[in-house]
VOBA-1610 file (N, C-alpha, C; in pm, whole numbers, padded with zeros to 5 digits, always signed):
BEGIN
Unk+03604+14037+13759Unk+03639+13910+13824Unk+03752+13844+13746Unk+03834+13762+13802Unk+03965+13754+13781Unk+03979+13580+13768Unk+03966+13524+13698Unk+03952+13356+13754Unk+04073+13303+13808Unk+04122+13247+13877Unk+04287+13179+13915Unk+04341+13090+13809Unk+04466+13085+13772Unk+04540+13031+13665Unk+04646+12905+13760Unk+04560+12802+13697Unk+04631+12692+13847Unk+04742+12608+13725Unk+04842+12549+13860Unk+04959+12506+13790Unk+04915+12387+13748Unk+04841+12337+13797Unk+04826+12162+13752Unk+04684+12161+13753Unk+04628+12036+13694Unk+04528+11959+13660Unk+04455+11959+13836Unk+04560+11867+13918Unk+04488+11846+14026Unk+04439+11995+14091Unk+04534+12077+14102Unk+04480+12206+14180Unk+04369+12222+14109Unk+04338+12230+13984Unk+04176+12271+13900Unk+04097+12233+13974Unk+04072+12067+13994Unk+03944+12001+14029Unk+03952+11977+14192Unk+04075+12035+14246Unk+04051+12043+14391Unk+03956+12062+14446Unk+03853+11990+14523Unk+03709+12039+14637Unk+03628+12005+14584Unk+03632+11945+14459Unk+03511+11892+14399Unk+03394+11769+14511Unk+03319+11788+14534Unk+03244+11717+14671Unk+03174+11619+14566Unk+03188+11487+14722Unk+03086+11340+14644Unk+02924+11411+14656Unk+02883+11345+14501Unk+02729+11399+14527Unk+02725+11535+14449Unk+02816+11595+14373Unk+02821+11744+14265Unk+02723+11686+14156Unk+02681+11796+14099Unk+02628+11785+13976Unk+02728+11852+13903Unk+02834+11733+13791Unk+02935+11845+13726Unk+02872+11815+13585Unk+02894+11935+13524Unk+02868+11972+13353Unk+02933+11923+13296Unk+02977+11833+13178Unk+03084+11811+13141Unk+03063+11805+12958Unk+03151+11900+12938Unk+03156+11990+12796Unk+03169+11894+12651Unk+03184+11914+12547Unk+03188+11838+12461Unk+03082+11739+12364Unk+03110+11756+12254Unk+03048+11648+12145Unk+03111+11541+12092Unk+03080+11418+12179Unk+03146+11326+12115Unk+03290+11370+12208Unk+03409+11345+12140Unk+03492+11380+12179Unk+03584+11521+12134Unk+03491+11611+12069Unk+03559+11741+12008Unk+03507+11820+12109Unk+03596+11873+12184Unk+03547+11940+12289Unk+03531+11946+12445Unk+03574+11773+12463Unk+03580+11692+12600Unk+03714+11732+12660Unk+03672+11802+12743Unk+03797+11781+12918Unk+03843+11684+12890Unk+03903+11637+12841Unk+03949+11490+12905Unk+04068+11469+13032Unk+04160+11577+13031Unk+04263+11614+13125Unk+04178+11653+13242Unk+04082+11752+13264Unk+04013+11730+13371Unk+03952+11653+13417Unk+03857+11548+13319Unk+03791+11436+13360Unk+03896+11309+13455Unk+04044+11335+13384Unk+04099+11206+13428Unk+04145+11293+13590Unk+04194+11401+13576Unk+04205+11499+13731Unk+04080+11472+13817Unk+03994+11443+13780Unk+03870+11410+13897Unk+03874+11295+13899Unk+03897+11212+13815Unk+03930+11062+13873Unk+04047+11048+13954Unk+04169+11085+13950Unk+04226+11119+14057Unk+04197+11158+14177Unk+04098+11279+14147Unk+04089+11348+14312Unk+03973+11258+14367Unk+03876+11161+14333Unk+03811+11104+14426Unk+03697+11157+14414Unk+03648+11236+14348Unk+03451+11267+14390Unk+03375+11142+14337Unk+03273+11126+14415Unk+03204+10999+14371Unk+03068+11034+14395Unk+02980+10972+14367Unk+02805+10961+14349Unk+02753+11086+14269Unk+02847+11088+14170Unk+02835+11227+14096Unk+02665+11193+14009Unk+02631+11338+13961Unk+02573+11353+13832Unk+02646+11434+13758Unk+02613+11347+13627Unk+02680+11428+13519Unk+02626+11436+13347Unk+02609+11589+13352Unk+02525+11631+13243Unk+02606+11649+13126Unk+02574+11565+13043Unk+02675+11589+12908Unk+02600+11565+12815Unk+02626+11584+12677Unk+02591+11582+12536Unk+02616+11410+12529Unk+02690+11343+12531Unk+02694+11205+12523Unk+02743+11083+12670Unk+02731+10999+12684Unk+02790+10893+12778Unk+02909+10819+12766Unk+02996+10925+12717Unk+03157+10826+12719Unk+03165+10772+12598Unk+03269+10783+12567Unk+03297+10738+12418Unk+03417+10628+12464Unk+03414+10521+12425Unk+03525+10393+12441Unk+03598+10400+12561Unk+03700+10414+12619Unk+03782+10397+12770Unk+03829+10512+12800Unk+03814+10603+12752Unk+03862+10769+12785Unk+03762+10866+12821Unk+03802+10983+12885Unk+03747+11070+12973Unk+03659+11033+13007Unk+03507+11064+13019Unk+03350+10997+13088Unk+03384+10935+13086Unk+03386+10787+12960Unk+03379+10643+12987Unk+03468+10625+13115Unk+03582+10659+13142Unk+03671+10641+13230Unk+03627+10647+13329Unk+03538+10784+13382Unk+03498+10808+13519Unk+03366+10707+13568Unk+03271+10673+13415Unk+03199+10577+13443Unk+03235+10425+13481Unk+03359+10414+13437Unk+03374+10295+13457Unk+03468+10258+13612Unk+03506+10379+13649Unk+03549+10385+13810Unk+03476+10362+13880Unk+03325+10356+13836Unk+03176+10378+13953Unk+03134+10476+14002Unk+03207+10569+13974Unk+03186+10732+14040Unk+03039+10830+13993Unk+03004+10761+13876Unk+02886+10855+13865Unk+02742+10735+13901Unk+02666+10806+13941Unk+02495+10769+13989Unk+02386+10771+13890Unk+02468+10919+13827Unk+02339+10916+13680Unk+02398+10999+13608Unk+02377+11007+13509Unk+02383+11045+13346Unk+02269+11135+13330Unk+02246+11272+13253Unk+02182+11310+13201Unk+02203+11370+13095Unk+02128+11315+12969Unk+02227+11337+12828Unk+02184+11306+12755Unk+02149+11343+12576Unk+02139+11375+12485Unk+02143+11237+12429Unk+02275+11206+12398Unk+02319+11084+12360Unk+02324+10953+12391Unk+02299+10896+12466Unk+02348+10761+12572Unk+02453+10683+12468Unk+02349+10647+12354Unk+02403+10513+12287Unk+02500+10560+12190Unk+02617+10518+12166Unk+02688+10482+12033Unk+02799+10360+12013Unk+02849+10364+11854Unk+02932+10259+11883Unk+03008+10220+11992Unk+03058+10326+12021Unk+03173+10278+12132Unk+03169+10290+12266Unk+02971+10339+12301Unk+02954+10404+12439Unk+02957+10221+12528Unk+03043+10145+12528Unk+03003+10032+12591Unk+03015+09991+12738Unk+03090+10088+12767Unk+03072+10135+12943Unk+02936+10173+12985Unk+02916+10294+12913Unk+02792+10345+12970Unk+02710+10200+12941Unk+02669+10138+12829Unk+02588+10067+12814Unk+02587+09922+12918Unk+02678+09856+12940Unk+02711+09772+13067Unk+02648+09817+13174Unk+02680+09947+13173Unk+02643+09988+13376Unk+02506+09998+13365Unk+02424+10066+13253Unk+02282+10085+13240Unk+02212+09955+13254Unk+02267+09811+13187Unk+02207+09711+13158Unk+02197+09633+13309Unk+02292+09684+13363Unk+02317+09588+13480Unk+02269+09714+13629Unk+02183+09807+13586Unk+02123+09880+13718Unk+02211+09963+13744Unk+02331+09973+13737Unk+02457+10063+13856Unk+02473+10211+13819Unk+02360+10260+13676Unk+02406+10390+13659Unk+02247+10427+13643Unk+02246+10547+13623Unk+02060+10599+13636Unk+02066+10696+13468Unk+01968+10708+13418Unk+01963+10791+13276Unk+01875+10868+13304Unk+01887+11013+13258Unk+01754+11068+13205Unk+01800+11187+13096Unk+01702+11109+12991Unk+01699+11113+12883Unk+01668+11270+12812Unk+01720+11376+12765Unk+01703+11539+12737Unk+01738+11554+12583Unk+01608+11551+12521Unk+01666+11603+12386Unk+01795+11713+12369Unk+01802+11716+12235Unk+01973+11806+12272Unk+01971+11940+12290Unk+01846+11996+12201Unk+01796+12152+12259Unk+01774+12183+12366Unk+01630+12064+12419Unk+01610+12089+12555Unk+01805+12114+12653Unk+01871+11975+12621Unk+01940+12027+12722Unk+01998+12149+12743Unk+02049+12203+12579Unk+02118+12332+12603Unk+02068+12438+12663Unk+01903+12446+12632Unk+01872+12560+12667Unk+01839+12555+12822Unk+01815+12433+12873Unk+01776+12406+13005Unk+01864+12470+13107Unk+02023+12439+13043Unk+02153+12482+13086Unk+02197+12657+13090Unk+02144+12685+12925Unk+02099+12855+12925Unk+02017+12889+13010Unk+01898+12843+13004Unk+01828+12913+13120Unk+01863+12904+13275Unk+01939+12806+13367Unk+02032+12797+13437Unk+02153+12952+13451Unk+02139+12938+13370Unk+02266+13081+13346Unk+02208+13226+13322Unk+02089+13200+13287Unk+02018+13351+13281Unk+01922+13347+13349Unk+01906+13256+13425Unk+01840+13333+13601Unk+01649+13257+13545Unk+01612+13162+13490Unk+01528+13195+13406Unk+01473+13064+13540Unk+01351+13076+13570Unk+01292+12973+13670Unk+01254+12817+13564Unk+01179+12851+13472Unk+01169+12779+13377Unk+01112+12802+13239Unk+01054+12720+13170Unk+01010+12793+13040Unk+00942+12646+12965Unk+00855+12745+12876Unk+00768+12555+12801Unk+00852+12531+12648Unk+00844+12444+12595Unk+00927+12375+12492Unk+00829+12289+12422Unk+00838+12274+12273Unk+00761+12196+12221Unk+00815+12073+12196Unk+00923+12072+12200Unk+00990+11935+12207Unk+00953+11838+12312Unk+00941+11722+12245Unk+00887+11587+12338Unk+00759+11576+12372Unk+00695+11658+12291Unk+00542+11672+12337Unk+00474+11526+12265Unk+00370+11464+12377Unk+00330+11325+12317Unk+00393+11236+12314Unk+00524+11264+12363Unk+00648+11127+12390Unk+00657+11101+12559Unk+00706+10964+12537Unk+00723+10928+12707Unk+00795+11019+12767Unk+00902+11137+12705Unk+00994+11219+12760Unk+00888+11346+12788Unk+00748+11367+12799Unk+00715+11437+12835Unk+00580+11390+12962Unk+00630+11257+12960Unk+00507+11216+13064Unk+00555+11272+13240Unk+00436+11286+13285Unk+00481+11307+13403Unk+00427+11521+13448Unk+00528+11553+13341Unk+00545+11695+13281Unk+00422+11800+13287Unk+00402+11911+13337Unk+00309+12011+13329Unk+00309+12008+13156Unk+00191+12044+13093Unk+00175+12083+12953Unk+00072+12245+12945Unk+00117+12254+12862Unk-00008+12413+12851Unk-00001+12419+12680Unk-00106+12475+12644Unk-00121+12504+12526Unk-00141+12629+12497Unk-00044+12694+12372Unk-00026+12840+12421Unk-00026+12871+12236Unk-00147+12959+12187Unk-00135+13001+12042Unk-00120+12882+11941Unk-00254+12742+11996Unk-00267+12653+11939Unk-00178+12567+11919Unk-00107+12588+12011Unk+00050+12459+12016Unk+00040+12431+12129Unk+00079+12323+12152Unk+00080+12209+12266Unk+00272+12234+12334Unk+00295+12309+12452Unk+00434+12305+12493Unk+00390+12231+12655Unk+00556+12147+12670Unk+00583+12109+12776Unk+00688+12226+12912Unk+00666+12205+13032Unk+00754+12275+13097Unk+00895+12246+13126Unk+00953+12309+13122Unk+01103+12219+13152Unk+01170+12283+13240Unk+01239+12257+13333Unk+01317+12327+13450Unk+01450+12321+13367Unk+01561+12452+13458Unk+01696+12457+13486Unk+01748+12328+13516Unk+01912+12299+13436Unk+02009+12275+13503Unk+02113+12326+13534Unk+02103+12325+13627Unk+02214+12343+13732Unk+02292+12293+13751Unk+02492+12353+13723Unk+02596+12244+13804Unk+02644+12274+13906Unk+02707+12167+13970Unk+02794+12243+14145Unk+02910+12295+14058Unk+02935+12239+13961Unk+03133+12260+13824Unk+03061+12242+13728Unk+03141+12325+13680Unk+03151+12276+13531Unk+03285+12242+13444Unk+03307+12160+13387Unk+03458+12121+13296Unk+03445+12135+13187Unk+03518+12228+13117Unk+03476+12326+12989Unk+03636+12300+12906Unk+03650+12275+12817Unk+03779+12255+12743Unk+03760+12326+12616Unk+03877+12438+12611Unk+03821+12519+12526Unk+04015+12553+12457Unk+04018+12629+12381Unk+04121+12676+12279Unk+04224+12737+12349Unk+04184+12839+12398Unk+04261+13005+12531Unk+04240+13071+12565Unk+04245+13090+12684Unk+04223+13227+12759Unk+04326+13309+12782Unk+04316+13431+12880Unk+04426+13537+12892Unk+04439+13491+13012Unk+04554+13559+13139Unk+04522+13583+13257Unk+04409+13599+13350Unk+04320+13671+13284Unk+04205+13711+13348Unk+04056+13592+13386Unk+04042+13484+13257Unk+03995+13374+13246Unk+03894+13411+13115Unk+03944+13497+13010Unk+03832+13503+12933Unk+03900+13421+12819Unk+03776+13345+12796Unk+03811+13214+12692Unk+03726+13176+12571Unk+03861+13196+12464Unk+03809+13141+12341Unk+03807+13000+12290Unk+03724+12935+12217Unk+03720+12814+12173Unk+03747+12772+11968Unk+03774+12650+12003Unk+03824+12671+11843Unk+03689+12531+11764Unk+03657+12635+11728Unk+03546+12563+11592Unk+03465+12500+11677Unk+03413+12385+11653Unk+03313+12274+11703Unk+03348+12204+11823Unk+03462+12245+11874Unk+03475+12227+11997Unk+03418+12289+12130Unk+03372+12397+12049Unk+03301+12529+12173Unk+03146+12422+12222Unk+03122+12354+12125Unk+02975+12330+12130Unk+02921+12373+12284Unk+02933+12264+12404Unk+02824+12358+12495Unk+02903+12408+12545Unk+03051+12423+12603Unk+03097+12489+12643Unk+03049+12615+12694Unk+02977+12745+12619Unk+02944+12843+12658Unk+02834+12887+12792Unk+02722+12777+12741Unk+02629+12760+12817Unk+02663+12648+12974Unk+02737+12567+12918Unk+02784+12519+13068Unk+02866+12602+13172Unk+02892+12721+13128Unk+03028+12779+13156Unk+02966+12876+13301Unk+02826+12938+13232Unk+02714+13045+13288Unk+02623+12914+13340Unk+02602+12815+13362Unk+02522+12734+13451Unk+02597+12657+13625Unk+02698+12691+13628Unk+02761+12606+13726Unk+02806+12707+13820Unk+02790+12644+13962Unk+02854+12789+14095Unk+02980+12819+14006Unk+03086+12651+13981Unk+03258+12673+13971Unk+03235+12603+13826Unk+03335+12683+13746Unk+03326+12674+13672Unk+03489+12668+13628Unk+03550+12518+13563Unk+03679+12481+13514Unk+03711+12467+13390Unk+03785+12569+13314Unk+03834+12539+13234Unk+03994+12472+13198Unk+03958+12366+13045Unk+04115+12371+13042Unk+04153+12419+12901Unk+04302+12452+12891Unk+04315+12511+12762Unk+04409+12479+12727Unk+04493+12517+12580Unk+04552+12498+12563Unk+04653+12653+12566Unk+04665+12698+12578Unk+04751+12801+12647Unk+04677+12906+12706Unk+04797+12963+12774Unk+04723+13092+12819Unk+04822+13205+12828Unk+04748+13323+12762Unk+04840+13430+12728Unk+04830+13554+12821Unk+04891+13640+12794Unk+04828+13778+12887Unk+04740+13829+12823Unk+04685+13894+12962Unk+04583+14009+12892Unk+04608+14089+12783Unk+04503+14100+12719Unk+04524+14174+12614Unk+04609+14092+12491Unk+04611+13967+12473Unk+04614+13892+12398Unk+04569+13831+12324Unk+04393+13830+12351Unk+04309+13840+12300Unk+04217+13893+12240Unk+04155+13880+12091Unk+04091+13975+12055Unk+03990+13987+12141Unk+03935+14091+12180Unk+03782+14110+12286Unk+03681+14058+12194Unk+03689+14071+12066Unk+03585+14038+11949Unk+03590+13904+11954Unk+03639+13820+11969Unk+03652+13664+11972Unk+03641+13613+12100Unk+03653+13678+12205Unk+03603+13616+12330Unk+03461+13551+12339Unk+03454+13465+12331Unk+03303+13371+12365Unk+03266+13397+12523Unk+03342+13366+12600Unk+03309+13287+12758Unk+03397+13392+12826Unk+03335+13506+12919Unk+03359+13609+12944Unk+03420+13599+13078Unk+03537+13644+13164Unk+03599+13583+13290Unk+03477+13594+13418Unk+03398+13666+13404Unk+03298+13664+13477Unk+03214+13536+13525Unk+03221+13425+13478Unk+03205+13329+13435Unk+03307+13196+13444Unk+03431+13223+13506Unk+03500+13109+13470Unk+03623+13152+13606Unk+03587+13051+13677Unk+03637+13043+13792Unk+03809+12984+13818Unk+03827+12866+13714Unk+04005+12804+13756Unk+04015+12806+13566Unk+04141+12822+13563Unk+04180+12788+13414Unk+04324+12710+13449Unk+04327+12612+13342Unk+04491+12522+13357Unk+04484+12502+13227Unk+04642+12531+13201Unk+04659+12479+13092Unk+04728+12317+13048Unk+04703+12266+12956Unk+04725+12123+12924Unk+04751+12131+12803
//
């Protein structure tokens, strides 16, 4: 599989539909789309969900899209920090929805999304309000909760480079979920910072395999 190598930002996030569940990559800000995030604020999707490691960091990328009104809910690791004060406004005042995923849970929730996995139990959050509600089983004298897949309609993955083909490497701590968002989403967008030909890449350093990665642009 061959991913398409689009000229611009907007062609990337073209078709993105109101109402997607998009992935959106990054820690903090090492690792964040932000060129795609601001390309979907352009193109218009609205009543989004969006699964990320944190809720916007100060007036750029998420914060940005949160503060357009475009997303419905948040599901994420992080909510609060110094500078999340978008997210925190919209939460205080009703207009955005949370639900709350430790940071393992989310990754692996997202892995298992990508490896076909229906669901699986976790000991995390056991005895916390984040597990009320929740099937529990006790399995070899431990108490695990169940946790379902997530699933994206996109995913926006910002990563180091790919080749022609869409296989993409990431640089250091920027990969963080990248990989696993990459294998959870139908479409899957990356952006990079260049892109070379095939065979430009070591195969040994490929993380995120083109099988997997549907538009690449570079920025």
């Amino acid at each position: 599989m061959t991913a398409r190598i689009c000229d611009t930002v907007a062609e990337a996030v073209d078709g993105i539909a109101d109402g997607s569940t998009v992935l959106v990559g990054g820690f903090g800000l090492a690792g964040m789309p932000v060129e795609l995030i601001d390309g979907l604020i352009e193109q218009g999707a609205t009543d989004l969900t969006v699964v990320s490691n944190n809720a916007g960091n100060g007036d750029t990328g998420l914060a940005a899209l949160l503060a357009k009104g475009r997303v419905r809910k948040v599901i994420c690791s992080f909510p609060r920090q110094s500078d999340s004060y978008v997210f925190d406004g919209l939460y205080r005042e009703g207009k955005v929805e949370l639900e709350l995923v430790p940071q393992g849970n989310l990754a692996e929730r997202m892995r298992a999304a990508g490896a076909g996995i229906g669901a699986f139990f976790c000991p995390t959050g056991v005895g916390t309000p984040l597990a009320e509600g929740k099937e529990t089983r006790e399995i070899d004298g431990r108490t695990y909760v169940l946790e379902y897949p997530i699933r994206g309609d996109v995913a926006l993955v910002g990563a180091h480079a790919s080749d022609r083909m869409g296989n993409v490497v990431y640089r250091k701590t920027a990969r963080n979920f990248g990989p696993v968002m990459a294998t959870a989403a139908a479409t899957t967008i990356v952006q990079v910072r260049q892109v070379v030909e095939v065979g430009g890449l070591d195969p040994e350093k490929v993380v995120t395999p083109s099988i997997y990665v549907d538009r690449v642009v570079a920025v």
